[in-house]
C-alpha positions as CSV (number, residue, x, y, z in Angstrom):
1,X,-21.6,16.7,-5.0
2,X,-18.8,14.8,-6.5
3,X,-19.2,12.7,-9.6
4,X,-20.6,9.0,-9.0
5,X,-17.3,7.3,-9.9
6,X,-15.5,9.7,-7.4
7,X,-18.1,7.9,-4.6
8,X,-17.5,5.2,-2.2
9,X,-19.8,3.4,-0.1
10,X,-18.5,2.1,3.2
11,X,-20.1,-0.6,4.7
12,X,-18.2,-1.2,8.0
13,X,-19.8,-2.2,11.5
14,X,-16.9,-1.3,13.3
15,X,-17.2,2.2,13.9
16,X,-13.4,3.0,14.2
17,X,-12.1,0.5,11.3
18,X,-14.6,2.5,9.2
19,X,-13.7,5.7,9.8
20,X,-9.9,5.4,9.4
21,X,-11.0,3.0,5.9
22,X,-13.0,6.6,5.3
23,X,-9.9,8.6,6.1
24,X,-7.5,6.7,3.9
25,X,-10.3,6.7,1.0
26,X,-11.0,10.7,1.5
27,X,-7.1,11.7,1.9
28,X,-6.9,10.7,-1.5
29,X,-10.0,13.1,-2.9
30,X,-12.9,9.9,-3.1
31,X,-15.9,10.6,-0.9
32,X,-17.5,8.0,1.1
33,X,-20.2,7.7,2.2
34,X,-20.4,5.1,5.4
35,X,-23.0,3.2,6.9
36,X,-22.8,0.7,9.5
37,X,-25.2,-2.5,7.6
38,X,-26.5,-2.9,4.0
39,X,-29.6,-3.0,5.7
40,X,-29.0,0.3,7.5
41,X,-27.8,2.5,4.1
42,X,-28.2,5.9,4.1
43,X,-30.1,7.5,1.0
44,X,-28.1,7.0,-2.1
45,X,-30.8,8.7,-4.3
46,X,-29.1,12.2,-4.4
47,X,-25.4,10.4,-4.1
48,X,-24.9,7.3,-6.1
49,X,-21.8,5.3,-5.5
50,X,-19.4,4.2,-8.4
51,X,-18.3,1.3,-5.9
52,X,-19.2,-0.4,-2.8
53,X,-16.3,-1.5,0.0
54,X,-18.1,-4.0,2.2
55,X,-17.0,-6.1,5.0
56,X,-18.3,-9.0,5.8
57,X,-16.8,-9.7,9.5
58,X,-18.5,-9.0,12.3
59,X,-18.3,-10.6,15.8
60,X,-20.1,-13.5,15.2
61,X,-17.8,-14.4,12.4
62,X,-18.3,-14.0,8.4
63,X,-21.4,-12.8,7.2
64,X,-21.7,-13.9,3.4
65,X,-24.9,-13.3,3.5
66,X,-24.0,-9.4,3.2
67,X,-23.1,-9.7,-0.1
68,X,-26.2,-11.1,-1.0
69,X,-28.0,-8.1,0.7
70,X,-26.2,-5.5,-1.1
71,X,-26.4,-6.8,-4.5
72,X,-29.8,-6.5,-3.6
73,X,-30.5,-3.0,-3.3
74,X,-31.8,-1.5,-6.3
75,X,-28.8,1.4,-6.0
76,X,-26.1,-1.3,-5.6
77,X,-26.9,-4.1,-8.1
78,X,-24.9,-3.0,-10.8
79,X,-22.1,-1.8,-8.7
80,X,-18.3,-3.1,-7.9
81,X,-18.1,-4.5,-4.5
82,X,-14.5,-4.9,-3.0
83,X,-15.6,-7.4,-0.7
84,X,-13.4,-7.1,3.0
85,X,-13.0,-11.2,4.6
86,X,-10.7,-13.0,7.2
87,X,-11.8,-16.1,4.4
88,X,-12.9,-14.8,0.9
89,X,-15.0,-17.1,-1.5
90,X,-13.6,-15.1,-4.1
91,X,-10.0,-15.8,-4.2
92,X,-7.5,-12.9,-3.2
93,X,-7.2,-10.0,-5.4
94,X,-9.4,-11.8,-8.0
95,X,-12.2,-10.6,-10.1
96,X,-15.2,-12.7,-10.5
97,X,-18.7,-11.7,-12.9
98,X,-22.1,-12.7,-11.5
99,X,-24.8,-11.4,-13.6
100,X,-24.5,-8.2,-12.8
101,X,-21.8,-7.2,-10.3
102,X,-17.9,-7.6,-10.2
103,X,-16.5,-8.8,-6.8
104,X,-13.2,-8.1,-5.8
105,X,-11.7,-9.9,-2.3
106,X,-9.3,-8.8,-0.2
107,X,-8.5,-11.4,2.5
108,X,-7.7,-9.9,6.3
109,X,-5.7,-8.8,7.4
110,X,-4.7,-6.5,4.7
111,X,-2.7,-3.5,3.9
112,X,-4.6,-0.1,3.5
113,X,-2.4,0.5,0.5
114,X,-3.6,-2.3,-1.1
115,X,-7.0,-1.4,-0.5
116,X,-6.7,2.3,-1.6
117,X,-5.1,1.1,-4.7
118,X,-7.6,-1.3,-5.5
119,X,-10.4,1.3,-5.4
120,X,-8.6,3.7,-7.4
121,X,-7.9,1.3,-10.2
122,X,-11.9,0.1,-10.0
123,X,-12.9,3.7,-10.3
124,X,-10.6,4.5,-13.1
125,X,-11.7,1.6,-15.0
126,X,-15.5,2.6,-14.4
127,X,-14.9,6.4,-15.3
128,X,-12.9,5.0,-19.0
129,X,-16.1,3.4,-19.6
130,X,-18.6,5.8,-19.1
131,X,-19.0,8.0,-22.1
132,X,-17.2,11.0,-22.1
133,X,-20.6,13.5,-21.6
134,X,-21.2,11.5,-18.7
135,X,-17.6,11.5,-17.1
136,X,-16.2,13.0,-14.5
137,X,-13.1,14.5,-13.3
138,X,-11.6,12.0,-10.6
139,X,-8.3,12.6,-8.3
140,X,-6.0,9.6,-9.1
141,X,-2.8,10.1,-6.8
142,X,0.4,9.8,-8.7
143,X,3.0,7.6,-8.0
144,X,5.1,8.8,-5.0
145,X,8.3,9.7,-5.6
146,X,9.1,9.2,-1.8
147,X,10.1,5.5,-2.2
148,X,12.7,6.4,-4.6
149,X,14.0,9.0,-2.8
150,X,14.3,6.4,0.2
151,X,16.4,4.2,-2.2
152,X,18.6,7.0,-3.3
153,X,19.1,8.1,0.1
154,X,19.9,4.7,1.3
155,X,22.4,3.9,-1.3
156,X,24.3,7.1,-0.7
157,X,24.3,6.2,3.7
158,X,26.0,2.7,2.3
159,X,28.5,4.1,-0.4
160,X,29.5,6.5,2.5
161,X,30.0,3.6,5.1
162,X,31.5,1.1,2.6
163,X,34.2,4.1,1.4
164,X,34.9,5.1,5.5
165,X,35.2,1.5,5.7
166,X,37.5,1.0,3.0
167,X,39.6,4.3,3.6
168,X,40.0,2.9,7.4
169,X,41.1,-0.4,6.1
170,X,43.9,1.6,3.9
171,X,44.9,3.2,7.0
172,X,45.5,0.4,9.0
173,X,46.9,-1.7,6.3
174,X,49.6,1.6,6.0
175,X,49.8,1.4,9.8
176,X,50.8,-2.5,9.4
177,X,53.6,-2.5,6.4
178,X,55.1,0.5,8.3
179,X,55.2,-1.2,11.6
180,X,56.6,-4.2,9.9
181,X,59.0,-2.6,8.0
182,X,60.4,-0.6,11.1
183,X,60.6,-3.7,12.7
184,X,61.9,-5.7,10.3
185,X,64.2,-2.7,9.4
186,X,65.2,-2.6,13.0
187,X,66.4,-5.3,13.4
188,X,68.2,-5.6,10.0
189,X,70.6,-2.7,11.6
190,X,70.6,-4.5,15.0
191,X,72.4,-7.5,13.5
192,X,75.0,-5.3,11.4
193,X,75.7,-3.5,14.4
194,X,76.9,-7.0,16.1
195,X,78.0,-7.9,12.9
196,X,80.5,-4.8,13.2
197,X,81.6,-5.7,16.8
C-alpha cells in the first residue's frame, strides 16, 4: 500500500475517460483508485486518498450536486477535490476554501498535462504539510528534458537551411557577376575589334 498522499480517487462514469485519466495518473507512480459514482465508492478504510479527481458530467449534463455528495463522505470531507466541468463554479485553475475542503476546477475540455500537473502539485503540497513521521515518499516526475531537446534540435534544422540557403544565394550571386562580366566583357572586345577594322 502506497502512502495516502501517493492515492487518488477517480470518480469518472465514463468507463474509458476513467481509465485512460487512471493511466496518465499511474504512469507517473500515483495509485488510483476509481469508482464510477460518489455514491458507488469502493472501501477507502484500508486505502485513504490524499485527493479526490471528480467529474461532474454525465449525460444528462452537469451534476453539481456530486460535489456536495463527496464532501459528504466521512473519508472525503477533508480532502482536495480537482473538480472535472464543461462549466465550473469555481473559476479555472482556481482554488477556493469551504469549511473544510479545497476545490480546484478544471473546465472541459482540458489537457491531460494540465491535469497530471495539477495533482502532483496538490499532493506535494499536502505531503510538505504532514509532519515528517507521518510522510511519505511520493514519485514527483522531473521536468522533461525532451522539450528542450526539441528546441535545440529545431534550431540546428533552421541554422542548416538558413546557411544552405545563404551558401546557394552566394552561388548564384557568383553565377550572375560572372555572367555579367563575360558579357559585358564580351562585348567590350566586340566593339575594339570593329574599332580596329
Amino acid at each position: 500500500m502506497q502512502g495516502t498522499s501517493d492515492t487518488v480517487l477517480l470518480i469518472e462514469a465514463d468507463k474509458s475517460l476513467r481509465r485512460l485519466i487512471a493511466l496518465g495518473l499511474q504512469y507517473r507512480g500515483i495509485h488510483v483508485i476509481e469508482a464510477n459514482s460518489p455514491m458507488n465508492l469502493p472501501v477507502l478504510e484500508t486505502q485513504q486518498p490524499g485527493l479526490v479527481v471528480l467529474d461532474i458530467d454525465g449525460e444528462a449534463g452537469s451534476d453539481h450536486s456530486l460535489l456536495a455528495v463527496a464532501q459528504e463522505h466521512p473519508y472525503l470531507s477533508s480532502l482536495p477535490v480537482v473538480l472535472l466541468a464543461w462549466d465550473c463554479l469555481v473559476p479555472a485553475g482556481d482554488r477556493q476554501d469551504s469549511s473544510q475542503t479545497q476545490v480546484t476546477c478544471l473546465t472541459k475540455p482540458f489537457d491531460a498535462r494540465t491535469l497530471h500537473t495539477t495533482v502532483e502539485q496538490i499532493l506535494a503540497v499536502k505531503q510538505e504539510i504532514l509532519p515528517a513521521a507521518h510522510a511519505t515518499h511520493s514519485v514527483i516526475a522531473a521536468p522533461s528534458i525532451w522539450p528542450l531537446i526539441t528546441a535545440v534540435g529545431l534550431l540546428l534544422a533552421f541554422i542548416g537551411l538558413m546557411t544552405q540557403i545563404a551558401i546557394s544565394g552566394v552561388g548564384l550571386l557568383i553565377v550572375m557577376i560572372a555572367l555579367l562580366w563575360w558579357t559585358l566583357g564580351t562585348k567590350t572586345e566586340r566593339e575594339q575589334l570593329v574599332g580596329n577594322i
